[in-house]
MMTF fields as JSON, N, C-alpha, C and O atoms, coordinates in Angstrom:
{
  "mmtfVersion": "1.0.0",
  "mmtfProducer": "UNKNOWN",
  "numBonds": 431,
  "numAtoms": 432,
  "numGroups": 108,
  "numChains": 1,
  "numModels": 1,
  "chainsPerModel": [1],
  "groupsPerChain": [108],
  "chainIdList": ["A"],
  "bondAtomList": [4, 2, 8, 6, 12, 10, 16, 14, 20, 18, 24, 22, 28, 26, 32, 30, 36, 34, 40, 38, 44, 42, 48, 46, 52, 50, 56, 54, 60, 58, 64, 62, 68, 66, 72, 70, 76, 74, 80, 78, 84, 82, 88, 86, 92, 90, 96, 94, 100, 98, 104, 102, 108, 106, 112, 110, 116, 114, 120, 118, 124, 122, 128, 126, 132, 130, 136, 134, 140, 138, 144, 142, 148, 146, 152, 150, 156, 154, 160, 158, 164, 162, 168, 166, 172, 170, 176, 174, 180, 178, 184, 182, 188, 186, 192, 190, 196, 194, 200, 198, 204, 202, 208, 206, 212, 210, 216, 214, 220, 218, 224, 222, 228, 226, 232, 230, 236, 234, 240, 238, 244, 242, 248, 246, 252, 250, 256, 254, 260, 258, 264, 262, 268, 266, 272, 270, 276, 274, 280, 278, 284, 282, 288, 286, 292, 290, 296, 294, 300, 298, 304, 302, 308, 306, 312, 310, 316, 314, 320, 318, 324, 322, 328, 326, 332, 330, 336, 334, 340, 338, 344, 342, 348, 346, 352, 350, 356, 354, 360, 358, 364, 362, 368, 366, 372, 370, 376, 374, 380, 378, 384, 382, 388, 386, 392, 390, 396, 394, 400, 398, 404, 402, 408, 406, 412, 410, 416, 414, 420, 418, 424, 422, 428, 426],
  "bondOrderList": [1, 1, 1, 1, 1, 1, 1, 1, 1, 1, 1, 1, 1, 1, 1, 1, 1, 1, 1, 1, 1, 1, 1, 1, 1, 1, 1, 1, 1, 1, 1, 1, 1, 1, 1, 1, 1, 1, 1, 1, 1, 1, 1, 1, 1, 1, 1, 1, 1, 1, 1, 1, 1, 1, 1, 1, 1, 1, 1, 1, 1, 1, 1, 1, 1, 1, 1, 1, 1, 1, 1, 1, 1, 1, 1, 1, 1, 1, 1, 1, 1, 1, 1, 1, 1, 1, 1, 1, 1, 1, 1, 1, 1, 1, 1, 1, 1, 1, 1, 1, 1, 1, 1, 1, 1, 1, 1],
  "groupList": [{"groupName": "UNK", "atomNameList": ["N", "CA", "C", "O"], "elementList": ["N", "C", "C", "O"], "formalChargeList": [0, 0, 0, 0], "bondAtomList": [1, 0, 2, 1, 3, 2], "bondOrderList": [1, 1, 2], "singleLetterCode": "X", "chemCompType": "L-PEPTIDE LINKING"}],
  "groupTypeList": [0, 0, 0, 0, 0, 0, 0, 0, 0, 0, 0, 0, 0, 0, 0, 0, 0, 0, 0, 0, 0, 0, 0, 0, 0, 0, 0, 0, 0, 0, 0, 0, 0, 0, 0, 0, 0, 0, 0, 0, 0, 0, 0, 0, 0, 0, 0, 0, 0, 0, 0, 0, 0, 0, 0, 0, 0, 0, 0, 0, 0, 0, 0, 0, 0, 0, 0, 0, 0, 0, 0, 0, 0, 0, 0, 0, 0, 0, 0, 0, 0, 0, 0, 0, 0, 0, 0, 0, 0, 0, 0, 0, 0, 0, 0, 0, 0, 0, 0, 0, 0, 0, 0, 0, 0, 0, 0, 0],
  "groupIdList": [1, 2, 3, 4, 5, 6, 7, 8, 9, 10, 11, 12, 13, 14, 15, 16, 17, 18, 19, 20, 21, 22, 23, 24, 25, 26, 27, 28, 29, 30, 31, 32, 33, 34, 35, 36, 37, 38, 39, 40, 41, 42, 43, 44, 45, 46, 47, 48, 49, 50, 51, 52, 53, 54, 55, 56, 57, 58, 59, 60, 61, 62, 63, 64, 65, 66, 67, 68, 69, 70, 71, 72, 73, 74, 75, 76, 77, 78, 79, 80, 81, 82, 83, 84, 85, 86, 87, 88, 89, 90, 91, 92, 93, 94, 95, 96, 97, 98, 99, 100, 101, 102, 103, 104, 105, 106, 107, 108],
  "secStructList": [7, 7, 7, 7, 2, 2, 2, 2, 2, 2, 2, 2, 2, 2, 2, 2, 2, 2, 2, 2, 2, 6, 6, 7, 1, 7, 7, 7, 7, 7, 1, 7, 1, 2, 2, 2, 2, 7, 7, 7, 7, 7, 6, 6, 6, 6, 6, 6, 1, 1, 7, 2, 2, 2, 2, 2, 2, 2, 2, 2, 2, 2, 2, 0, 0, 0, 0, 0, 7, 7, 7, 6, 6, 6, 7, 7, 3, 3, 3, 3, 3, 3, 3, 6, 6, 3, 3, 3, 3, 3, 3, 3, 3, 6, 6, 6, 6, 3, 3, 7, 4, 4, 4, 4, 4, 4, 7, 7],
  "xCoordList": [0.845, 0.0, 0.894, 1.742, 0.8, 1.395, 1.017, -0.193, 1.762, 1.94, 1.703, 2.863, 1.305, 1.532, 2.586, 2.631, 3.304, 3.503, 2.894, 3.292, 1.826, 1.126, 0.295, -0.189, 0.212, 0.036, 0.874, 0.477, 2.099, 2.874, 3.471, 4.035, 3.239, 3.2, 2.591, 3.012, 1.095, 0.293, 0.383, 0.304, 0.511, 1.091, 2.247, 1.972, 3.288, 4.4, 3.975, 4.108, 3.385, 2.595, 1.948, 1.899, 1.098, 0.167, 1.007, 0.565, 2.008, 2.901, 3.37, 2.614, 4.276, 4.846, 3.9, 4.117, 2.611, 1.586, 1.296, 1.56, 0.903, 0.863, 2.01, 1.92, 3.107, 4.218, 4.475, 4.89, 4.056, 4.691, 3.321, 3.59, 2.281, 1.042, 0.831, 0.11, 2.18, 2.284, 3.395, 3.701, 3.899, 4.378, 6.096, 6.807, 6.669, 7.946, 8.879, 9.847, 7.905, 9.116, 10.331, 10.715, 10.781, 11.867, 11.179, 10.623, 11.315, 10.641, 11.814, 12.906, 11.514, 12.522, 12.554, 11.489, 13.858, 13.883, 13.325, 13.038, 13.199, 12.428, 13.645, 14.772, 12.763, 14.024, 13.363, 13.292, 12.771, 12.15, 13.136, 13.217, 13.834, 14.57, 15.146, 15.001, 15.986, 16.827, 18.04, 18.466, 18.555, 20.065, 19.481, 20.017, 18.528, 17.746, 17.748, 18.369, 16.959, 15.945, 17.075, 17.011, 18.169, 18.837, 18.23, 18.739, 17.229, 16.331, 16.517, 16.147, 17.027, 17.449, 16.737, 16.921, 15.859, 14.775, 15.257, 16.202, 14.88, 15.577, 14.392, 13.274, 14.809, 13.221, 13.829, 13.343, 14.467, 14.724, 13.955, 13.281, 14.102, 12.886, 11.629, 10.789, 11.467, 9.827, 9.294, 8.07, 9.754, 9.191, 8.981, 8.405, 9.524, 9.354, 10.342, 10.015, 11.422, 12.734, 13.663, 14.038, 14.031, 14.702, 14.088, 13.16, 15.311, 15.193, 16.066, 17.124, 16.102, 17.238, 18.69, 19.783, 18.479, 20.036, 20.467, 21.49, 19.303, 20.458, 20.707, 21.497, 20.066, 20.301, 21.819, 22.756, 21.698, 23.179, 24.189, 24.702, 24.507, 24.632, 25.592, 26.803, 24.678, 25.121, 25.877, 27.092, 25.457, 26.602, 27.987, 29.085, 27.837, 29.283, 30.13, 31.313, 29.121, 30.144, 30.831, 32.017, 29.46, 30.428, 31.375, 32.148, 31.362, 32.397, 33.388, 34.248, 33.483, 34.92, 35.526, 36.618, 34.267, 35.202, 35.89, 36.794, 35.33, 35.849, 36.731, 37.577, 36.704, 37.873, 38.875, 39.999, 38.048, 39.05, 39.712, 40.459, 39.405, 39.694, 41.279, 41.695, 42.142, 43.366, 43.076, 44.135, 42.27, 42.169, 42.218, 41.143, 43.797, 43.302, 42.772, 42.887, 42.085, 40.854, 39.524, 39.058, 38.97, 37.896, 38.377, 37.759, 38.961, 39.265, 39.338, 39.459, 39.264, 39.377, 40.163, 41.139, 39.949, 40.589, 42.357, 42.598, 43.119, 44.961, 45.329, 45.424, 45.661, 46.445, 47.672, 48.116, 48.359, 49.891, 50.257, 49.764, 51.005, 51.383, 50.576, 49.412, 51.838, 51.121, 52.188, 53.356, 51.47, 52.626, 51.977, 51.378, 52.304, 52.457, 50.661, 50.004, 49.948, 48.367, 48.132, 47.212, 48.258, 47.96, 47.975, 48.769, 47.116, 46.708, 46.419, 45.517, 47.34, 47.008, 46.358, 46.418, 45.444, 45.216, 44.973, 45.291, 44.355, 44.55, 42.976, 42.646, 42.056, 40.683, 41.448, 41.582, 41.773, 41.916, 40.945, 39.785, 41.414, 40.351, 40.391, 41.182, 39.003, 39.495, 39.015, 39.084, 38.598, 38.355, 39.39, 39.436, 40.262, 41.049, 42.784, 43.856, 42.533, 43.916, 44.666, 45.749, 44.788, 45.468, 44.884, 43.657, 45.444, 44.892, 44.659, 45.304, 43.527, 42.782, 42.235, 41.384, 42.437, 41.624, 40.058, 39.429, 39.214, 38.346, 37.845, 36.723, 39.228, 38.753, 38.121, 37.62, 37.994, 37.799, 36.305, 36.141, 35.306, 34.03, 33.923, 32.724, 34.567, 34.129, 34.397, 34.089, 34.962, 34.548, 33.365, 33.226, 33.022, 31.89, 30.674, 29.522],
  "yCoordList": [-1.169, 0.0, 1.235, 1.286, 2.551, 3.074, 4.25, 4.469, 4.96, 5.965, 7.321, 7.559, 8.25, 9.634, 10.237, 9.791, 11.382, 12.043, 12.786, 12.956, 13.752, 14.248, 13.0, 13.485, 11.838, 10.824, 10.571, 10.694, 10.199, 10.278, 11.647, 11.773, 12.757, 13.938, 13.731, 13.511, 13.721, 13.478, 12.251, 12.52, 11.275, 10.361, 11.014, 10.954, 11.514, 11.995, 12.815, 12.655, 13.787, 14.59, 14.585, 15.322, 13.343, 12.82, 11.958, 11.826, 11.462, 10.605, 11.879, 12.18, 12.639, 13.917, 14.496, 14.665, 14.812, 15.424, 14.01, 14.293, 12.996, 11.928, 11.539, 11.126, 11.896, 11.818, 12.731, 12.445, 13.984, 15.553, 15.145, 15.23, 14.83, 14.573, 13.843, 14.101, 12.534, 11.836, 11.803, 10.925, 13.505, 13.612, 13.223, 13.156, 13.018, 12.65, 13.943, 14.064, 14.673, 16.204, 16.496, 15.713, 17.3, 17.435, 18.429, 19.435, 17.912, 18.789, 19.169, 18.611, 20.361, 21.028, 20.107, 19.931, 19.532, 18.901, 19.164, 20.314, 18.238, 18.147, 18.529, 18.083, 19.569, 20.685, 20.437, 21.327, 19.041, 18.49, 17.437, 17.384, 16.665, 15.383, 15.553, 16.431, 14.395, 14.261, 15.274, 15.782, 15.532, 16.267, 17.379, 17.92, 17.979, 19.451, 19.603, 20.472, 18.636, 19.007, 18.335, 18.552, 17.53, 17.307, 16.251, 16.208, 15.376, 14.381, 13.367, 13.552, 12.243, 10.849, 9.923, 9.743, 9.216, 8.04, 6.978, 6.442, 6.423, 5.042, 4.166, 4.048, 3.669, 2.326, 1.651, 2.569, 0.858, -0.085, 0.393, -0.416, 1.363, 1.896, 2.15, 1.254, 2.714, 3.289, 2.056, 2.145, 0.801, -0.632, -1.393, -2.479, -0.774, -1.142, -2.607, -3.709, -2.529, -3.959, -3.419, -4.354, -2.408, -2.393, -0.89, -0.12, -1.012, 0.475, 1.203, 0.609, 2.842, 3.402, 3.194, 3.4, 2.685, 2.073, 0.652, -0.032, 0.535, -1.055, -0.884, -1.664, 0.102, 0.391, 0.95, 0.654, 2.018, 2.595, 1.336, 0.893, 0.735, -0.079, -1.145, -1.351, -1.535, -2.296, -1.229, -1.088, -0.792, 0.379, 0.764, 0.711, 1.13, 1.191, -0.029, -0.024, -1.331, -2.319, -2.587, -2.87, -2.387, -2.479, -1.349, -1.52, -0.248, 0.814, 0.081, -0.281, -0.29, -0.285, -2.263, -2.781, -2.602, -3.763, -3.807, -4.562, -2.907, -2.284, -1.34, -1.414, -0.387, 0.589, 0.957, 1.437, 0.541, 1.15, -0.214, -0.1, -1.609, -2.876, -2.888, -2.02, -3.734, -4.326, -5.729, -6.349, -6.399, -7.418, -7.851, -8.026, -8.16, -7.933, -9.013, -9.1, -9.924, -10.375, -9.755, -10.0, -8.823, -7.953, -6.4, -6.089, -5.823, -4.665, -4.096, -4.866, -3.107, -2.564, -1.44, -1.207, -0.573, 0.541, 0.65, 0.266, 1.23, 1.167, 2.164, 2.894, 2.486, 4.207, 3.928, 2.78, 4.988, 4.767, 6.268, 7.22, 6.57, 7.649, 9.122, 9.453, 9.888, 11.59, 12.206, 11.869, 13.104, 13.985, 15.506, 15.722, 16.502, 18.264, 18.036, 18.999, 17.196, 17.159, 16.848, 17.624, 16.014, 15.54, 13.966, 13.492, 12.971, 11.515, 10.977, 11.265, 10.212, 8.985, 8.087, 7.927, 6.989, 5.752, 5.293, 6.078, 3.912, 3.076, 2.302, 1.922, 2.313, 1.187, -0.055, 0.21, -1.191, -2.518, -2.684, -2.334, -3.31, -3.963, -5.482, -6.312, -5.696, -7.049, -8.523, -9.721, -7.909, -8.505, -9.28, -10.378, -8.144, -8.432, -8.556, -8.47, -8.807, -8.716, -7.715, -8.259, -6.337, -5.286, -3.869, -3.849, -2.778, -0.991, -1.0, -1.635, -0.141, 0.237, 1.782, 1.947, 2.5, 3.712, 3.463, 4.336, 1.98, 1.561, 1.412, 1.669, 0.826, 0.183, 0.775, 0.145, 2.25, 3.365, 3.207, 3.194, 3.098, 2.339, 1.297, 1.022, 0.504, -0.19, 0.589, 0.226, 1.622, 2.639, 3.949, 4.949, 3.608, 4.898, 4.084, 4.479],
  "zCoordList": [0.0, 0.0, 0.0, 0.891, -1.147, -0.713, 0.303, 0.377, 1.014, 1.576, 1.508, 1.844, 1.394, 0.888, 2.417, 3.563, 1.773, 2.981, 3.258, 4.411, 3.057, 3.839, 5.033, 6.056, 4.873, 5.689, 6.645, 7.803, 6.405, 7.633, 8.168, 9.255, 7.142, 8.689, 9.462, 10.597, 9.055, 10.164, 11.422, 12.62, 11.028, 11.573, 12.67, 13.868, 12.323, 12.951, 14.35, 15.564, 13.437, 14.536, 15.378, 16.362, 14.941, 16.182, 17.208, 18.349, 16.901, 17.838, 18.512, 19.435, 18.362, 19.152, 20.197, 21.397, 19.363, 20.316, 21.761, 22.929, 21.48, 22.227, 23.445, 24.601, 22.551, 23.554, 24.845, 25.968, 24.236, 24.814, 26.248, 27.447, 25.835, 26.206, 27.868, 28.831, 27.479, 28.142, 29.496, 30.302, 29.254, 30.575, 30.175, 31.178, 29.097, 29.014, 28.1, 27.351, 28.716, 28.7, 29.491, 30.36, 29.29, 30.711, 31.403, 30.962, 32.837, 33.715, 34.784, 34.679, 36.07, 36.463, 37.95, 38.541, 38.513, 39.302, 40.812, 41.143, 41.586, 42.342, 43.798, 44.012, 44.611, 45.452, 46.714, 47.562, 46.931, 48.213, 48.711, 49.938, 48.088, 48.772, 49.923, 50.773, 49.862, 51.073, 51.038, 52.075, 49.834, 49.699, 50.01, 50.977, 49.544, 50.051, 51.5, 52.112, 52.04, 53.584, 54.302, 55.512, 53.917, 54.937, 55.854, 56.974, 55.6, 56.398, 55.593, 54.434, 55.878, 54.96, 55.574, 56.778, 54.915, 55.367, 56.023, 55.445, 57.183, 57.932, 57.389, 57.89, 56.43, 55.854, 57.148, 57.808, 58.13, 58.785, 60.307, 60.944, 60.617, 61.675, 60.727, 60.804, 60.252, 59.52, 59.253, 59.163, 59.067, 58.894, 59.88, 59.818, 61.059, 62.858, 62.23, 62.67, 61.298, 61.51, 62.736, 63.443, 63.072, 64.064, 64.661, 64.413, 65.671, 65.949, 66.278, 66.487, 66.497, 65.579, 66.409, 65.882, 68.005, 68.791, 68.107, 68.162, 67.484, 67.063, 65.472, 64.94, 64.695, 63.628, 63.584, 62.843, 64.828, 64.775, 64.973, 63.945, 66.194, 66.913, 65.406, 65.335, 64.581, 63.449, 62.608, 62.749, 62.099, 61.279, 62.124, 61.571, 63.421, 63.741, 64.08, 64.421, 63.892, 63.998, 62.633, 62.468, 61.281, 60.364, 59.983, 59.041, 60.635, 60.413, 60.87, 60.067, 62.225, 62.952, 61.857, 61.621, 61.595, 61.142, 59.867, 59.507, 59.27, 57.936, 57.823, 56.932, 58.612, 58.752, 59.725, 59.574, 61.036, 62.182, 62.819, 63.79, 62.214, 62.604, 62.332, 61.566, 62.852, 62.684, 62.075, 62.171, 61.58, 61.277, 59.946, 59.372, 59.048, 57.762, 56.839, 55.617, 57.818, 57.107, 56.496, 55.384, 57.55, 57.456, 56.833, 55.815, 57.11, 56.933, 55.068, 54.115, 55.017, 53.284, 53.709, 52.996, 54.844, 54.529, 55.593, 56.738, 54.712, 55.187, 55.218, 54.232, 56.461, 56.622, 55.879, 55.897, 55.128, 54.272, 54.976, 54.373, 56.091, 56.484, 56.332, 56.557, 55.811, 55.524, 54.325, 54.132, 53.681, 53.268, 53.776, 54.829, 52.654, 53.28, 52.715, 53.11, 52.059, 52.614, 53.481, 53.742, 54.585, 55.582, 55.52, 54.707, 56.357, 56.329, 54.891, 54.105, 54.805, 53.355, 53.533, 54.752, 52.939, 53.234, 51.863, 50.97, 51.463, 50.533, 51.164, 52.288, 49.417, 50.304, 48.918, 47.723, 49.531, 48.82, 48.0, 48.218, 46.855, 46.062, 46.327, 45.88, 47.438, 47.75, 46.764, 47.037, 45.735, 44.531, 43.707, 43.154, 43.881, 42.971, 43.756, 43.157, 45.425, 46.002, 45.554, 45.338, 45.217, 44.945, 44.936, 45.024, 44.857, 45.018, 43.723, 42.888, 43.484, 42.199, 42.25, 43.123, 41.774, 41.535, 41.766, 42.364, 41.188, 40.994, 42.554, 42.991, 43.419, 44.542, 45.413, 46.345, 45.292, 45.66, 46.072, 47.292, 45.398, 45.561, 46.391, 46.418, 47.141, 48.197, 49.436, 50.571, 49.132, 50.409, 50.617, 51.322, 50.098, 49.352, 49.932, 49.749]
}
């Protein structure tokens, strides 16, 4: 069958209008979140799974076993002295048994 183009303008057009229609414009971001208000959601209390002394309670155990531990089974993060910046350290890539620029993300 053929086509005309005055057919698929229309066609065209009606898809654009449909689209624009449907809310997949760019719109101006949203200046309510957490990085805004400074209030970051605990889903683990708001779900009554814990509550917020044992929420803490677990996070600073995995802090200290991850960073402030001597144990280098557990640990990722390695003080390497100082220079004229101040404190160095090193987070392992324990993936891959060696320092990575990459490894950088298991401390984050």
């Amino acid at each position: 069958m053929k086509r005309s183009k005055a057919h698929l303008t229309l066609v065209g057009f009606g898809l654009l209008s449909l689209i624009s229609s449907c809310g997949l414009t760019q719109r101006e971001p949203e200046h309510s979140g957490a990085f805004y208000t400074g209030k970051y959601r605990n889903l683990f209390t708001e779900w009554d799974i814990a509550t917020s002394t044992e929420v803490q309670a677990k996070l600073d155990a995995y802090w200290n076993s991850l960073f402030a531990s001597t144990d280098n089974e557990r640990r990722v993060y390695y003080s390497a002295g100082s220079n004229e910046n101040g404190p160095m350290a090193y987070i392992a890539d324990i993936g891959n048994n060696d320092v990575r620029s990459e490894g950088m993300s298991y401390g984050m």
